[in-house]
Structure formats: C-alpha cells, structure tokens
N, C-alpha and C positions, 0 to 999 in steps of 0.2 A: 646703458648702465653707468654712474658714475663711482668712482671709486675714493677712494678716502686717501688724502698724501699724507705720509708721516714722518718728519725727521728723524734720523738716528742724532745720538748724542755727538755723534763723532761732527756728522755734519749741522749742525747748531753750533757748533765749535769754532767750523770753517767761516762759517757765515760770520761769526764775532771777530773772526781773527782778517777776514776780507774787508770789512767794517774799519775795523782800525789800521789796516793801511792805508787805505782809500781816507780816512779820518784826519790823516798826516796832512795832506793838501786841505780839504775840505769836509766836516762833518756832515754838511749838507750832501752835496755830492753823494758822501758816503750810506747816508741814511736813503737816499733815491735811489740808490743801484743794488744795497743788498736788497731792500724793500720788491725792488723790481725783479732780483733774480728770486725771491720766495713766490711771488706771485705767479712768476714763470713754471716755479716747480708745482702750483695748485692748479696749472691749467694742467697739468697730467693725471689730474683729476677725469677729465672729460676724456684725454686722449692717451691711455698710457703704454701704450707702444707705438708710442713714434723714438724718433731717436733712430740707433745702430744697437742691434746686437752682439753682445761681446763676452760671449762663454767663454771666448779663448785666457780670459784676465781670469773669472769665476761663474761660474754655474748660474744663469738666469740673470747675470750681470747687462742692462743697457745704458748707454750715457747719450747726452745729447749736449747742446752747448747753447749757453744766451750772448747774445751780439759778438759772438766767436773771440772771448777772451776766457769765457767762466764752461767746464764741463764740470755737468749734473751728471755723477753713478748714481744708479738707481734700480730699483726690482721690483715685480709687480708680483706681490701672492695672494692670492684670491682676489679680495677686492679690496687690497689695500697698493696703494705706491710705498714703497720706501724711500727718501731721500738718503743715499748712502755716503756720498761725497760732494763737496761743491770745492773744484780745485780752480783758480785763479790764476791767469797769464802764462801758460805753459807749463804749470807743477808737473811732474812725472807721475798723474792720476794713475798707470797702468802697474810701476812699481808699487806705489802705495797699497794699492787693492790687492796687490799679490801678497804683499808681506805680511798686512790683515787677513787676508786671509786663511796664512801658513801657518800665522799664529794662533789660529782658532784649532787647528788639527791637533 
C-alpha cells in the first residue's frame, strides 16, 4: 500500500527557512540538500513507519533523521504521511512539538 506524503505549513516553512541558511555559504548546496531532504520525506511514502515512535512529545507522533543532522516529525493517518516538522542541526524538535501542541488544546 502506498500512501500519500503531505506537508504541513509549518513544515514548508522549515524547509524555506533550512534553504536560506544553507543559501548563506552556498545556494547550490542549499537547493541539493532541501531537495534531498523532501525526497527523503516521499520515500515515507512507501515505508511510513519506519523511524522512532514518540507519543511521549504527542499522540501518533514519529520522527526519523536524514544524514543525522535534519529530524523529520511526522504522522501517519490512514493513508496519508504528514510531514509535521523538518528541524536542522540540533533545534529542540521535542520542545517545539510540545508547545504546538499545548497550543492547539
């Protein structure tokens, strides 16, 4: 069964905003690695619970990481992926997701 990946706005945001740091050294660079971490998040297409589960941040919450600098949050309901976060170089992925979250109650 494959399933459909879909960005939140939030993370589209990230992805622009990882873009233009990475863009400071090199826009080339920069346009290779977001490119390649989108790509990453549409093979969870095919495979979408791989990763770590992590209810303990939010409810059906899993993240995984590309070349262990960038973790992808994300959720799988039915038969869609969600891309929820794409956090860069150590961000405090675990706070963010909670605050978002605290803020939706």
């Amino acid at each position: 069964m494959t399933y459909k990946v879909v960005f939140a706005p939030e993370a589209e945001d990230q992805l622009a905003e990882l873009y233009r740091y990475i863009a400071v050294a090199s826009s080339e660079i920069a346009t290779r690695y977001t490119n390649a971490v989108v790509t990453y998040c549409e093979g969870l297409a095919q495979f979408p619970y791989r990763g770590t589960a992590r209810s303990d941040i939010r409810p059906g919450l899993r993240t995984t990481s590309y070349k262990k600098r960038t973790v992808i949050a994300f959720a799988v309901f039915d038969r869609n992926v969600a891309i929820i976060g794409v956090f860069y170089g150590g961000r405090d992925y675990e706070t963010i997701l909670r605050d978002t979250e605290a803020t939706r109650d």
